[in-house]
Each structure stands twice: as structure tokens, then as C-alpha cells.
N, C-alpha and C positions, 0 to 999 in steps of 0.2 A: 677553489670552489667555482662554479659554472656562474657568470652571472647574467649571461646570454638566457631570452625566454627558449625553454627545447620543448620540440612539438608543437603542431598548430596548435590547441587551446590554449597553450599557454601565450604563443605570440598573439590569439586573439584579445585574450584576458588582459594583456600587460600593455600594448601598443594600440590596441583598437584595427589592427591589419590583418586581413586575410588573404592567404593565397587560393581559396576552396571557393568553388563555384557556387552560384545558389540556383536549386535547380527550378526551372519556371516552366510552368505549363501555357500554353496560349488556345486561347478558347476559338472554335468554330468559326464564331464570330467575328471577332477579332484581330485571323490572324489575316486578312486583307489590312487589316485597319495599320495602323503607325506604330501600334504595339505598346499601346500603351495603358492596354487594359490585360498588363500579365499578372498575376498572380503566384502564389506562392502553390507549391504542389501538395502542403498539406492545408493549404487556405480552403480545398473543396472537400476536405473529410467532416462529417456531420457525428457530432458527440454522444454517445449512448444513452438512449432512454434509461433512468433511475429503475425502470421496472428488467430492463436488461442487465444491469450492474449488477442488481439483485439475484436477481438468476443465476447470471456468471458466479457471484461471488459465495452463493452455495452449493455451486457446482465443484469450485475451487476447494473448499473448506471439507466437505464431503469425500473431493477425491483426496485430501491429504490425512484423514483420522490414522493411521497410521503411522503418522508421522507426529500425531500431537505428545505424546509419551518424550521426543527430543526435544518439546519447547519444557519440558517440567523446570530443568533447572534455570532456565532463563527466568519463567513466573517466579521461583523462589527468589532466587537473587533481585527480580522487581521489585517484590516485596519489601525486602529487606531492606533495601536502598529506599524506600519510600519512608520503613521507619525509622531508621538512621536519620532523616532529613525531615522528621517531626523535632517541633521546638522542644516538645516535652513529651513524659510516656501515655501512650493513651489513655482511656478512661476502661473498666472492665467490660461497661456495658456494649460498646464497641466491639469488643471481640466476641463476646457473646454474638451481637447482631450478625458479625462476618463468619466465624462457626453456622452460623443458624441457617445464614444464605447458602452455603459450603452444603448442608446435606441437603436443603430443599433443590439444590439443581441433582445432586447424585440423586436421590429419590427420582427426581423429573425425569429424567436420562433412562433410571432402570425402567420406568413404568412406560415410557415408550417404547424403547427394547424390549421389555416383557409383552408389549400389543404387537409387536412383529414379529413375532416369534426368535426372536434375538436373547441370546444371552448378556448379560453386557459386561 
């Protein structure tokens, strides 16, 4: 067996040494200067507004409905693994409640499909 770290992460992970350059941008400013106002090159990227994630991420969600029918069995199996890993069997009323939720969204779902003229 190998006990040499193979591949940079691993030699970074294992030793703390890298051979990989870190890439630096030098500002306008700056770059007269002694150079000691460099920065990292993703130190100048600015993080997305919440109302932009939002957007993206029903833009995201929207373009995959077609694809949601492939998550069915991973939900099931969540499930299952969630009740396997109760101390004890739930209570009925519990299922009830989760049944209950279960047709209030399909209701929800058709009735806005049924306003778009969608079938669903």
C-alpha cells in the first residue's frame, strides 16, 4: 500500500505544502507601491443578494420539474430512514397530520395548474 500523500490535496491536506501558485491580482493602485496591498483574486467578488438566490433558485427548481419524478425514490427511502431512527412507532395522529399535508399541497398544485390553464 502507497503511503506516500498522491496528488496535490492530498500532499496539501497531509504536510501543509503546496506546489500550486496562489493567483493575486494587484490593484491600480498599488501596483507602483512595494506590493503589499495584494489580494486574493476571489477577495474582489461581492456575494449575491438573498433576493437574487431567490430568483436563481426558482429559476433552478422550475427548469428541473421534470426531473423531480427521479428524486421519488430518494424522498421514499428519506422517509423511511427517518422512521427506522424514531425511538418508538409514532402516534396515528401524526400520520393523519402528514396524509393531511400530503393532499393540501396536491390540491395546491392542481388549483394553480388548473389557473394556467395546465393540466397537472
Amino acid at each position: 500500500m502507497c503511503m506516500e500523500p498522491v496528488g496535490e490535496g492530498a500532499i496539501r491536506v497531509t504536510t501543509g505544502r503546496s506546489d500550486m501558485d496562489v493567483m493575486t491580482v494587484i490593484d491600480d493602485a498599488s501596483a507602483n507601491a512595494s506590493g503589499k496591498d495584494r489580494r486574493h483574486i476571489m477577495g474582489s467578488l461581492k456575494p449575491p443578494s438573498p433576493a437574487t438566490m431567490w430568483t436563481e433558485f426558482k429559476a433552478e427548481v422550475l427548469a428541473q420539474t421534470d426531473h423531480w419524478p427521479l428524486w421519488l425514490p430518494v424522498a421514499f427511502g428519506c422517509g423511511a430512514s427517518i422512521y427506522f431512527a424514531l425511538p418508538r412507532e409514532p402516534t396515528a395522529w401524526l400520520a393523519w397530520l402528514c396524509l393531511g399535508a400530503t393532499i393540501a399541497m396536491v390540491a395546491f398544485r392542481h388549483r394553480l395548474s388548473a389557473g394556467r390553464g395546465q393540466s397537472a
